[in-house]
C-alpha positions in Angstrom: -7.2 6.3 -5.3 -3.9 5.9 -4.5 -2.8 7.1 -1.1 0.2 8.7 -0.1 -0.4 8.3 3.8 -2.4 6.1 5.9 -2.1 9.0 8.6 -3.7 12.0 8.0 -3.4 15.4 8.5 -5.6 18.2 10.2 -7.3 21.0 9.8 -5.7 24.8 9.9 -6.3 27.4 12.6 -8.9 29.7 13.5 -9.8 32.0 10.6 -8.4 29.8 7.8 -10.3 29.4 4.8 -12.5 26.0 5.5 -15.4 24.4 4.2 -18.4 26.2 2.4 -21.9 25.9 4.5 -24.7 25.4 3.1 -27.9 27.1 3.7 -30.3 25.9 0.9 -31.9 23.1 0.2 -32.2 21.7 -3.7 -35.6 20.2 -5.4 -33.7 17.0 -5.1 -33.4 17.2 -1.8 -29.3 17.3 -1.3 -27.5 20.3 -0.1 -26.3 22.7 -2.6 -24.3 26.2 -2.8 -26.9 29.5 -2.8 -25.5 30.5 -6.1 -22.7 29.3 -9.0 -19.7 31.2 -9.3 -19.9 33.9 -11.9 -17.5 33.5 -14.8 -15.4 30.4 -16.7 -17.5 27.7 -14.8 -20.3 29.1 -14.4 -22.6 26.7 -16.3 -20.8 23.9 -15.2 -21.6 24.9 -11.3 -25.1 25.2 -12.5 -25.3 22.3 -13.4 -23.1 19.8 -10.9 -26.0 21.8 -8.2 -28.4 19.4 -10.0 -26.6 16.1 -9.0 -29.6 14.1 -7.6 -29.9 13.3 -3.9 -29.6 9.6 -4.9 -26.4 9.7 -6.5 -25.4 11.2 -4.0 -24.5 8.9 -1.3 -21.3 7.4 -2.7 -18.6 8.3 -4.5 -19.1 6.0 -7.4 -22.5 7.8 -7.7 -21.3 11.5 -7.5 -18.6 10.3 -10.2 -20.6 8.6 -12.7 -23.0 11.4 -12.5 -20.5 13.9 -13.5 -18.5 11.5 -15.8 -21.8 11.2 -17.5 -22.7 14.8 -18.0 -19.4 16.4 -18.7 -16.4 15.2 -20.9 -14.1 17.6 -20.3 -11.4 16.9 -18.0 -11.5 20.6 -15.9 -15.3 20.1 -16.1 -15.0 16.6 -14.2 -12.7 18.6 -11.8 -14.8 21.8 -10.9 -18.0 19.8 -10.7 -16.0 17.1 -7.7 -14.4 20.4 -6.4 -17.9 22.4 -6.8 -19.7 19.4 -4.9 -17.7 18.7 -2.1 -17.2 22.5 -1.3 -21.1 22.4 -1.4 -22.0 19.9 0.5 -19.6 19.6 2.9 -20.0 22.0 6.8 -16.7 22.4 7.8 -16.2 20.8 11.2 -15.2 23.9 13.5 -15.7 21.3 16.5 -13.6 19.1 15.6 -10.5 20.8 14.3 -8.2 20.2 16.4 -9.5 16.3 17.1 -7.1 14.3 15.0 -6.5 11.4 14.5 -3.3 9.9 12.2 -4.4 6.5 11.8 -7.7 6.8 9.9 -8.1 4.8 7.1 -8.4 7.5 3.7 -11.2 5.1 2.7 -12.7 5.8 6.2 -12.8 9.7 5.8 -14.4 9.5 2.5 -17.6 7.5 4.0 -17.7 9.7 7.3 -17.6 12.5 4.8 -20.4 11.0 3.0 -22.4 10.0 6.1 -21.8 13.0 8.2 -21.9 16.0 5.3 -19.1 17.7 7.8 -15.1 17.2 8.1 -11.9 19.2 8.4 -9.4 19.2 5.5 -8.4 15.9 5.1 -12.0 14.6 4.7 -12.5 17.3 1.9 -9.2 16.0 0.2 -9.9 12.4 0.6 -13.0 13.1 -0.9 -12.4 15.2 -3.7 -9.4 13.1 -4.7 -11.2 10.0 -4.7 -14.6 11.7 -6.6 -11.4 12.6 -9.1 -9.8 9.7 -9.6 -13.3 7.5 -10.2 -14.8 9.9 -12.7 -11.1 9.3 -14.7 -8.8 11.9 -13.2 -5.1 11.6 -11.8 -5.4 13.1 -8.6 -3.5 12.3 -5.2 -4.3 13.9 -1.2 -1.6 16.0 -0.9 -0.3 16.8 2.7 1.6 19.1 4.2 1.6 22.6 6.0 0.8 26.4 4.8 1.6 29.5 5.3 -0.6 33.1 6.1 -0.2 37.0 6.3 3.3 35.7 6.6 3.4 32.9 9.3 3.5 29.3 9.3 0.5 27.4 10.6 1.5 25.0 13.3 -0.8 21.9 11.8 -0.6 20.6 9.0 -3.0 20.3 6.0 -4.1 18.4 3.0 -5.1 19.3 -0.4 -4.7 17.6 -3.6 -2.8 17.2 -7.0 -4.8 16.7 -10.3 -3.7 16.2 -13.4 -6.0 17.4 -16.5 -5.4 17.6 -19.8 -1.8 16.5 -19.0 -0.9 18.5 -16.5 -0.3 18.7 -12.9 -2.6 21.4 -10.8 -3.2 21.8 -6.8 -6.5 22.1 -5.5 -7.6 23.1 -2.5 -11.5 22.3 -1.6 -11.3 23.3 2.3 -9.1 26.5 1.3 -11.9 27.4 -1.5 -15.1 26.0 0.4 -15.1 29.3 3.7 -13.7 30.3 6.3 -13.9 30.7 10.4 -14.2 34.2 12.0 -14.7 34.6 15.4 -15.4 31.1 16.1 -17.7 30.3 13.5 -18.0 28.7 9.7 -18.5 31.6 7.2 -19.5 30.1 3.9 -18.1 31.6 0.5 -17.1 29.4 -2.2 -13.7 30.9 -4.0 -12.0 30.2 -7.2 -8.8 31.0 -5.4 -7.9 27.7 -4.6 -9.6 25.8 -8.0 -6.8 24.9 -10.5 -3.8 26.5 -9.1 -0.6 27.1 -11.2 2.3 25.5 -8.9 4.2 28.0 -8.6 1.4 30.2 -7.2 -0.1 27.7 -4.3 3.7 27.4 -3.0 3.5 30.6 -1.7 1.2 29.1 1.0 1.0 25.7 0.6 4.7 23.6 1.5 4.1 19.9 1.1 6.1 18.1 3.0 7.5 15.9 -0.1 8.6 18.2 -2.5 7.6 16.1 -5.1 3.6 17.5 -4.9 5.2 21.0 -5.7 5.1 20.1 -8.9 7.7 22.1 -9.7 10.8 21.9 -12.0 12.8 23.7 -9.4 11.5 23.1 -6.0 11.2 25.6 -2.9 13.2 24.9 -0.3 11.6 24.3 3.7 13.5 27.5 4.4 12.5 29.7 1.1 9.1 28.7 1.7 9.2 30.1 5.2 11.3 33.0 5.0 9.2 33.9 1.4 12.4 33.5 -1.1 11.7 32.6 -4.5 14.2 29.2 -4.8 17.7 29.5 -6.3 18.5 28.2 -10.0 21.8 28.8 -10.2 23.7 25.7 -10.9 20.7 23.6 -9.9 19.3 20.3 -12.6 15.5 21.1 -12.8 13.6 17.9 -10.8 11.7 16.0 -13.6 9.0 15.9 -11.5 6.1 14.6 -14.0 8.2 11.5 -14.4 9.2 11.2 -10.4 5.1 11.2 -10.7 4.9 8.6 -12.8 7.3 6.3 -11.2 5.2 7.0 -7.7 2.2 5.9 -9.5 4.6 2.2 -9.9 5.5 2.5 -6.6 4.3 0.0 -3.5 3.5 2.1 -0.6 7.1 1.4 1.1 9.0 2.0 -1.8 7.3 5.4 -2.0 7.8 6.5 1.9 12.0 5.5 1.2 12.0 7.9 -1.5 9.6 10.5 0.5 12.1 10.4 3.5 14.6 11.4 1.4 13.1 14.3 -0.5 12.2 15.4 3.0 15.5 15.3 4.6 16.5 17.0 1.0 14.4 20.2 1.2 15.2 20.4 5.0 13.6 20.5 8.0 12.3 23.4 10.0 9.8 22.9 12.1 8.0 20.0 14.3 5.7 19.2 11.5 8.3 18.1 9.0 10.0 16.3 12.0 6.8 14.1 13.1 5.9 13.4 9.3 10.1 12.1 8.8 9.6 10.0 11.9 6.0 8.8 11.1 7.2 7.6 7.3 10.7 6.3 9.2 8.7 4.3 11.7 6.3 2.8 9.3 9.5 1.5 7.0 11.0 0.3 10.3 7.4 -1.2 11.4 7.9 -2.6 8.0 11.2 -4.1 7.8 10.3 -5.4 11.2 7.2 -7.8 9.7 8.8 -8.6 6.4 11.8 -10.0 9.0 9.1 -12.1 10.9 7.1 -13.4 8.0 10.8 -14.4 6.0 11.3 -16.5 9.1 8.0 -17.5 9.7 8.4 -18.6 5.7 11.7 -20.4 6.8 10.1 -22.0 9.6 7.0 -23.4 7.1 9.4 -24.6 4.8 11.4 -26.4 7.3 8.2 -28.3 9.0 7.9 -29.0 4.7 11.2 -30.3 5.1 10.8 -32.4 8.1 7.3 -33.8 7.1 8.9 -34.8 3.9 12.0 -36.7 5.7 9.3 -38.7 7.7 7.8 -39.6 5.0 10.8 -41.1 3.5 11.6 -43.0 6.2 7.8 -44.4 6.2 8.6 -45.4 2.4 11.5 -46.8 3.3 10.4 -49.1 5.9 7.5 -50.1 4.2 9.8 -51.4 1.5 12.4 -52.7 4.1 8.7 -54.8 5.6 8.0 -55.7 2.2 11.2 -57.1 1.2 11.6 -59.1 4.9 8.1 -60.7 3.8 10.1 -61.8 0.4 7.9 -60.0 -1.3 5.0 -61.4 -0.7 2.0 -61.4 -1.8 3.7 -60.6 -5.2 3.8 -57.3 -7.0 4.9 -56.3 -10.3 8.5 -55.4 -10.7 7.7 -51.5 -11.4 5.6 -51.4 -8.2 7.8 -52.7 -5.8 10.8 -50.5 -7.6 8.1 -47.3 -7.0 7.9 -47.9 -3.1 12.1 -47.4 -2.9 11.7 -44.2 -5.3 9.0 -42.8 -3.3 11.3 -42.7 -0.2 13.9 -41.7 -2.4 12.5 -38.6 -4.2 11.1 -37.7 -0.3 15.0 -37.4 0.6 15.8 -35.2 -2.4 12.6 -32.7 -1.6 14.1 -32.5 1.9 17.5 -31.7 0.7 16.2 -28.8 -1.9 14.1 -27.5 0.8 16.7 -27.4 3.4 19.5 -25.9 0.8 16.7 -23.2 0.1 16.6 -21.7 3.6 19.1 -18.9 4.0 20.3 -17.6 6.7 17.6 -18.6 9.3 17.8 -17.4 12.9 19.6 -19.4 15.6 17.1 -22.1 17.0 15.9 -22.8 13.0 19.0 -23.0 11.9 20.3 -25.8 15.2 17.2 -27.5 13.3 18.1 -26.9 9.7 21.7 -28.1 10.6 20.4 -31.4 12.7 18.1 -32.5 9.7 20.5 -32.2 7.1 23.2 -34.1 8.9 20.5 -37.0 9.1 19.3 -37.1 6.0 22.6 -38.8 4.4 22.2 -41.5 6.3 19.0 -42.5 5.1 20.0 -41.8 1.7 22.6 -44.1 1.6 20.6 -46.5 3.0 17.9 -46.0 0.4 21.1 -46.2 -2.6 22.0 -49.7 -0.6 18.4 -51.1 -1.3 18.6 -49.7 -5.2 21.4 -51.7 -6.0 20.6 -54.6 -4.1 17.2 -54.3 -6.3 19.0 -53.7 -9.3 20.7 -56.9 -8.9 17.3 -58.6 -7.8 15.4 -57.5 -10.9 18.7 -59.2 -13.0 18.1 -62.9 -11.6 15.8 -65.3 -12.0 13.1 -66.6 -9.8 15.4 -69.7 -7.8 18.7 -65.9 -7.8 15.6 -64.3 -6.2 14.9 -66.1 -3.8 18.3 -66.8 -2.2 19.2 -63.0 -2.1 16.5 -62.5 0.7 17.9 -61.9 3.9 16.7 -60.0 7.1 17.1 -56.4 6.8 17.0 -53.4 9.7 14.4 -50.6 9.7 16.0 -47.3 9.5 16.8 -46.7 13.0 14.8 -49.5 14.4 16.4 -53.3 15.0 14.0 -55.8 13.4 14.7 -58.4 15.4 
């Protein structure tokens, strides 16, 4: 599953629809609703309330379970929606505990492990039962609306996609609700498969682009219960905005997300702590892709350096070999070899130091201090070619009177 957040959102307020509970036990021993909804599905609930305890302890269980007993996309969907709102106790002590840095895949196996959760471990899970039995389906997040007033947490659902097209889903929503202090269990159709432009009436995400809408709602439409203006507006393709989020590394997605969010507006602190959240993680971001290009820089320079050294090790090693006359003998090919090997070390050094742009002030002091060396060595290392060229050209008596003492880079012989 591909997630939109690493945070996470939270559960709604007292007597918001939550979480189903469950108070009977199946022959296979897991928990399961006390009845399948009447109607469309009601075969399909029937049967998902057979899934067998030991399949279901993971997610790649529950899903191949239900991938192997129905083929139908919106069959795969009600049985993960049916499930989770099944199986799941809705949290009511923990509601208001969150926590934004939970990993999605951690929600999914506390979900699993516990059999309890708030909204965002009923989306994770859903989603993620979704997407491994074959679906399209994303944790949608965001805030909602009731009897006319804006809850002051946010919320998470999800967005599936079956048989081409995008639906919200809402398994805490569908699953109960708490009166008085306490989970009431009722299992609604309400919140299975909802046409987009019905769930907007309640549901605001905080990217517009999980209305699934050709005309978005507006922050302040939503709030004040306006139906969103046309007039003059381009519809929002947003099946292919969709598609290009599925493409999307996860920074690349939160640069477009701020900017549908500052787009549709801001009112309320919600909105505000998700902008800054998705603002600080690009920032957070930035920050590390600026330490690791230097820390890159940095690599390549001690490449750079190591290299040099080695040249000048090559070189002097030839510069021994030729104050020894050459002796004991090598081939002509070999002793040519020792003065390329420092020579092709001086050419690394150069790429790799021409490679390094713009590197921070100490690296570049170092960068600067390398390069001005490394022509000097160079033309020392040319020197020695054509003094070899004209060595290989004599004979053995021209050999022998060209040999003469010779410095070590940097170091006095004698």
């Amino acid at each position: 599953m591909r997630p939109l957040y690493h945070g996470i959102v939270m559960a709604t307020l007292m007597n918001v629809l939550i979480p189903s509970a469950v108070n009977a036990q199946s022959k296979t021993g897991q928990r399961t609703a006390v009845s399948a909804q009447a109607g469309e599905f009601a075969a399909t609930d029937k049967k998902t309330g057979e899934l067998p305890a030991e399949a279901a302890s993971t997610t790649d269980g529950i899903a191949g379970w239900i991938s192997g007993n129905f083929t139908r996309d919106i069959d795969k969907a009600r049985a993960a929606y049916f499930w989770v709102a099944s199986n799941l106790k809705y949290d009511i002590a923990n509601m208001f505990a969150l926590n934004f840095h939970e990993r999605r895949a951690d929600k999914v196996v506390k979900a699993l492990a516990t059999r309890k959760g708030v909204c965002e471990h009923y989306a994770a899970l859903f989603a993620e039962i979704c997407t491994k039995a074959g679906l399209k389906a994303f944790v949608v997040e965001g805030f909602t609306k009731q009897n006319g007033f804006v809850d002051y947490i946010p919320h998470a659902w999800c967005a599936v996609r079956t048989d081409g097209e995008w639906h919200l889903y809402d398994p805490t929503w569908g699953s109960g609700y708490v009166a008085n202090g306490k989970f009431v269990k009722k299992i609604s159709n309400n919140y299975f498969k909802v046409a987009p432009e019905k769930i907007v009436k309640t549901h605001m995400p905080f990217d517009y682009l999980w209305q699934c809408l050709e005309y978005p709602v507006t922050s302040s439409e939503f709030i004040e219960g306006k139906m969103p203006a046309r007039n003059g507006k381009q519809p929002f393709a947003y099946k292919d905005s969709i598609a290009v989020f599925e493409t999307q590394q996860e920074m690349e997605y939160y640069a477009a997300a701020v900017k549908r969010i500052e787009q549709n507006g801001l009112r309320n602190s919600m909105q505000f702590d998700r902008l800054q959240q998705l603002k600080m993680a690009l920032e957070t971001d930035r920050q590390n892709k600026h330490v690791e290009a230097q820390n890159r820089k940095s690599e390549i320079f001690n490449n750079a350096a190591s290299k040099f050294n080695r040249a000048i090790y090559y070189f002097n090693e030839f510069i021994d070999y030729r104050n020894k006359q050459f002796k004991p003998e090598k081939p002509d090919a070999d002793i040519q070899a020792m003065l390329d090997a420092a020579a092709n070390k001086i050419k690394e050094t150069d790429s790799l130091l021409a490679s390094i742009n713009q590197p921070e002030a100490s690296l570049a002091t170092m960068v600067q201090d390398l390069q001005q060396k490394t022509p000097d060595i160079g033309k020392r290392i040319n020197e020695q070619q054509e003094w070899l060229r004209k060595y290989f050209s004599k004979g053995k008596a021209g050999r022998k009177s060209m040999f003469t003492k010779y410095t070590w880079f940097g170091i006095p012989l004698n």
